[in-house]
C-alpha positions in Angstrom: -5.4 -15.5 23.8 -4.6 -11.7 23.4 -1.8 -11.3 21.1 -0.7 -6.9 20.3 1.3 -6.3 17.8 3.1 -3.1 17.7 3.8 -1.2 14.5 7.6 -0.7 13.4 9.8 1.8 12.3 13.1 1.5 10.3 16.0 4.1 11.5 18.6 4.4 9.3 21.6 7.0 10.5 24.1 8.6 7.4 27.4 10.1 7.8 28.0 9.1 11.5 31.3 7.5 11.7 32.3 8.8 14.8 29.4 7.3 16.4 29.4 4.2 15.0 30.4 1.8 18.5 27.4 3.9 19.9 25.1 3.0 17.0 26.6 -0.8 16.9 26.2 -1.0 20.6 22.9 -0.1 20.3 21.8 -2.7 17.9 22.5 -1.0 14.2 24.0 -2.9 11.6 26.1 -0.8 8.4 24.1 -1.3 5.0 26.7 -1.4 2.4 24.3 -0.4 -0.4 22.2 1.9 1.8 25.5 3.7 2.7 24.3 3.7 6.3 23.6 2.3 9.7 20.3 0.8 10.4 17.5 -1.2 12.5 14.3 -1.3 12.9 12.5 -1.1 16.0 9.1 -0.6 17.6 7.0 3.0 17.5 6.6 2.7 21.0 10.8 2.7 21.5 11.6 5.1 19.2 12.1 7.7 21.1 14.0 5.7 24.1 16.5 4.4 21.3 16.9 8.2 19.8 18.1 9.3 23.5 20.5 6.1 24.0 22.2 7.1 20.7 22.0 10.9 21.0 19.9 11.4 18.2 17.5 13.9 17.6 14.5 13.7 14.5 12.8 16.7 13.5 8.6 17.2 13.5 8.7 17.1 9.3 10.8 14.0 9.5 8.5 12.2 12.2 5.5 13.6 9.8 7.1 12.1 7.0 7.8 8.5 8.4 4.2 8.4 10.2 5.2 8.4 13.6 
């Protein structure tokens, strides 16, 4: 049996009320004590989810997070 795992990322979006549906339709939940939306999803999806939710993430952030 051949099992891969792929690695993880947590997203977490701030000050987007206007996009919230989007975020919520997208599978984001709010974080009350984070102050923000959030989910986590796989490194190999990140970048499909950032275009469904018309996100962009800078090089220093993606350097930051490991990604």
């Amino acid at each position: 049996m051949n099992i891969r795992l792929s690695p993880v990322q947590s997203v977490a979006a701030y000050n987007c009320y206007d996009e919230r549906e989007t975020l919520k339709a997208n599978g984001f939940r709010w974080d009350s004590g984070e102050r923000a939306w959030g989910r986590s999803v796989k490194v190999t999806e990140l970048d499909q989810l950032l275009v469904l939710i018309g996100a962009t993430v800078d090089e220093t952030e993606r350097r930051l997070a490991g990604i």
